[in-house]
C-alpha positions as a LaTeX table, in Angstrom:
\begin{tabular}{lrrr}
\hline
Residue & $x$ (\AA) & $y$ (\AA) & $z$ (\AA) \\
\hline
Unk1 & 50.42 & 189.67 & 66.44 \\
Unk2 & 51.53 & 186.33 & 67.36 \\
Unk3 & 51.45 & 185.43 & 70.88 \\
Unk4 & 54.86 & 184.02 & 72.09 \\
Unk5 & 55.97 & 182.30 & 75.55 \\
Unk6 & 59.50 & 182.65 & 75.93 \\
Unk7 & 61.64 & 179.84 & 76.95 \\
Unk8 & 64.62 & 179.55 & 79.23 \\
Unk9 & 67.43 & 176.79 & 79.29 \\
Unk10 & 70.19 & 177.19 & 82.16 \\
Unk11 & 73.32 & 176.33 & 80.83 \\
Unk12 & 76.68 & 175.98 & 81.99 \\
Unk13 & 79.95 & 174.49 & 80.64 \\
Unk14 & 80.17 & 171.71 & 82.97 \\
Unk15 & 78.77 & 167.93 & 82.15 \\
Unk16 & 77.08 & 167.75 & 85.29 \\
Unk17 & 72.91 & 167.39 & 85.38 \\
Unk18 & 72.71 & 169.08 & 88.35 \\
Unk19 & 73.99 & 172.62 & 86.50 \\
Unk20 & 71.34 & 172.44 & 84.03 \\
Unk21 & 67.79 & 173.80 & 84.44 \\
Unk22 & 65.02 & 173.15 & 81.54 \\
Unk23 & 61.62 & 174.94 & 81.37 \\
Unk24 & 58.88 & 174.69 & 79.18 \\
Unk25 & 60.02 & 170.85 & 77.98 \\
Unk26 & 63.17 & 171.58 & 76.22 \\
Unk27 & 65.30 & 168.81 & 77.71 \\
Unk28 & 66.73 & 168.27 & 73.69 \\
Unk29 & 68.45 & 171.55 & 73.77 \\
Unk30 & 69.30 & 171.24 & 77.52 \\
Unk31 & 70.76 & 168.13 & 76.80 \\
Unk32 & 72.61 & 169.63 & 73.21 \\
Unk33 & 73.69 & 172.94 & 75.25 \\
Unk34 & 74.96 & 171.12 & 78.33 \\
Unk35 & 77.78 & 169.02 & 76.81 \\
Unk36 & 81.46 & 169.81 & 76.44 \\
Unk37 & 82.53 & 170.93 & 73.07 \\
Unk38 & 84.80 & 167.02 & 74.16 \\
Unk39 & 83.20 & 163.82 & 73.36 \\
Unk40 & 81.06 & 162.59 & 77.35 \\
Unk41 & 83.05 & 160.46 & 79.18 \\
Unk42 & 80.13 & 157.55 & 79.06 \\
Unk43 & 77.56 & 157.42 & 76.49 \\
Unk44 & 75.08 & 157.05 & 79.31 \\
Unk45 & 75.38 & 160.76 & 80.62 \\
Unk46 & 73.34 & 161.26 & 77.26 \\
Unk47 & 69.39 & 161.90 & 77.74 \\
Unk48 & 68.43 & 162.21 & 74.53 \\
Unk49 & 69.86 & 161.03 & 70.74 \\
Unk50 & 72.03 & 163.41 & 68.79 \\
Unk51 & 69.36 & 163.16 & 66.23 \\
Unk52 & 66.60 & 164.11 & 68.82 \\
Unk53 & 68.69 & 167.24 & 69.56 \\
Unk54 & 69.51 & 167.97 & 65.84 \\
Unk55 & 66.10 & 167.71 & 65.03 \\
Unk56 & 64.98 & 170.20 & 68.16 \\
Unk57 & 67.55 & 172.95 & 66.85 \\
Unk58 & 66.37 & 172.83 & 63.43 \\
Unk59 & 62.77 & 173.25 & 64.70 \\
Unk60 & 64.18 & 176.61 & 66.34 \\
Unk61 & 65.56 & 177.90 & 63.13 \\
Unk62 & 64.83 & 181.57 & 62.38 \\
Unk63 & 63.04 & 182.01 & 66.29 \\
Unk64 & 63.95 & 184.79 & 68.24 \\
Unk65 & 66.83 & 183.53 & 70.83 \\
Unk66 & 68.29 & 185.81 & 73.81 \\
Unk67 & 72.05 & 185.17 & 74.93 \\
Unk68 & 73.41 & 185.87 & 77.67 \\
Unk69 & 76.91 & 185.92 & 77.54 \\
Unk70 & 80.26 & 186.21 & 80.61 \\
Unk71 & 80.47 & 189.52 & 81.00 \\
Unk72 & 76.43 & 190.33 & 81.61 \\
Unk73 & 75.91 & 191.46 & 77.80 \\
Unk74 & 73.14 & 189.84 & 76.39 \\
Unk75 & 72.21 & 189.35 & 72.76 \\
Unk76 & 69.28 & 188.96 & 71.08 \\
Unk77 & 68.61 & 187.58 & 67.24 \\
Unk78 & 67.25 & 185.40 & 65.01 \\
Unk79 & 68.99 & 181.25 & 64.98 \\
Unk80 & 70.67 & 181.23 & 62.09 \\
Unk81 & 73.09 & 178.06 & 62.97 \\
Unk82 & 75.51 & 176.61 & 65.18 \\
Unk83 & 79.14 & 175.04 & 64.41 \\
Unk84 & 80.43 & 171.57 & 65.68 \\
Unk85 & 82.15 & 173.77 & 68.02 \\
Unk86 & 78.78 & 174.94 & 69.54 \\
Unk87 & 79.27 & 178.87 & 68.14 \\
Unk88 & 75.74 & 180.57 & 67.86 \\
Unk89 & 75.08 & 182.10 & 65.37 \\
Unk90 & 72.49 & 185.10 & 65.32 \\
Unk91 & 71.12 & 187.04 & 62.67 \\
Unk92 & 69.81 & 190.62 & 63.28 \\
Unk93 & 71.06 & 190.98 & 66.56 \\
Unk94 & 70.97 & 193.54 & 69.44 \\
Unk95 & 73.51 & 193.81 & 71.95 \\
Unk96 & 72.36 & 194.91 & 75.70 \\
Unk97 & 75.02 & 195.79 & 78.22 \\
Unk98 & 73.54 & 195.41 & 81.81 \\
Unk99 & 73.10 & 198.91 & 83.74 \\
Unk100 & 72.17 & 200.82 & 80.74 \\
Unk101 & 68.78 & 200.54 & 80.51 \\
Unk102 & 66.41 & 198.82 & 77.65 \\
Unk103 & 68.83 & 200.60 & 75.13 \\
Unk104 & 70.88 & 198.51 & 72.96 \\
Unk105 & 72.80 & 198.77 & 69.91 \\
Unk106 & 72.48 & 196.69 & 66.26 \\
Unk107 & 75.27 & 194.23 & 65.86 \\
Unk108 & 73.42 & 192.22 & 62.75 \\
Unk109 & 75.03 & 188.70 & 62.60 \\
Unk110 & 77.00 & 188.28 & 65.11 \\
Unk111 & 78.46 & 184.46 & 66.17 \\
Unk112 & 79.20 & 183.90 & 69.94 \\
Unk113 & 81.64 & 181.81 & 71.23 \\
Unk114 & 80.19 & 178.51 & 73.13 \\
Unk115 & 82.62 & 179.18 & 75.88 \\
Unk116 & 80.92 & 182.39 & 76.55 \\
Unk117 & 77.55 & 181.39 & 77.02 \\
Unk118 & 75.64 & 181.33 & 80.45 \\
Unk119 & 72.28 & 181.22 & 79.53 \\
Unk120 & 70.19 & 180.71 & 76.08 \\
Unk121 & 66.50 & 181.32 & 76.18 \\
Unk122 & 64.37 & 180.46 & 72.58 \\
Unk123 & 60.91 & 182.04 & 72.14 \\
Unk124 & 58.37 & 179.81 & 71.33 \\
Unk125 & 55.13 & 180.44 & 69.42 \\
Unk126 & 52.26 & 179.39 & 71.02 \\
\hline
\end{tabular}
């Protein structure tokens, strides 16, 4: 069994570095997931390159990611890619509704709306 260490990224849909939280050194995707689906308003509210970004999600490929979405349901699946629009897009995914205990239900690919997401966490192998 592989040992993991999950990650978490705090993101919101605001362009301000205050609403963003990074552990575990993943200020690419913070920096990715924090922007406006709109181009920034200054090219210096940029931390990192687009290609430094790009390069972060495509190391994340096929890892496990958990989304947590508006209305408290959380998904978890497999990266399978995201649109210019920011969509997620999860393969093999299980939906969890909050209250109902470590149940969930199979959804399979599923894509989820940028303007949904609160929070996306990435496991990361050790």
């Amino acid at each position: 069994m592989i040992a993991t260490k999950p990650c978490v990224v705090n993101v919101c849909c605001t362009n301000t570095p205050s609403c963003a939280s990074a552990l575990c050194d993943m200020t690419s995707m913070s920096s990715f997931l924090n922007t406006n689906p709109s181009p920034p308003e200054s090219v210096s509210t940029l931390t990192t390159s687009p290609s430094d970004a790009l390069e972060f999600l495509q190391s994340t490929l096929r890892l496990q990611y958990r989304i947590t979405i508006q209305d408290g349901r959380i998904f978890i699946g497999q990266f399978a890619c995201i649109d210019k629009q920011k969509n997620i897009v999860l393969t093999n995914a299980d939906e969890y509704r909050m209250g109902e205990g470590p149940r969930g239900r199979y959804v399979g690919l599923i894509l989820v709306p940028w303007r949904w997401v609160v929070k996306a966490e990435v496991e990361q192998v050790m």
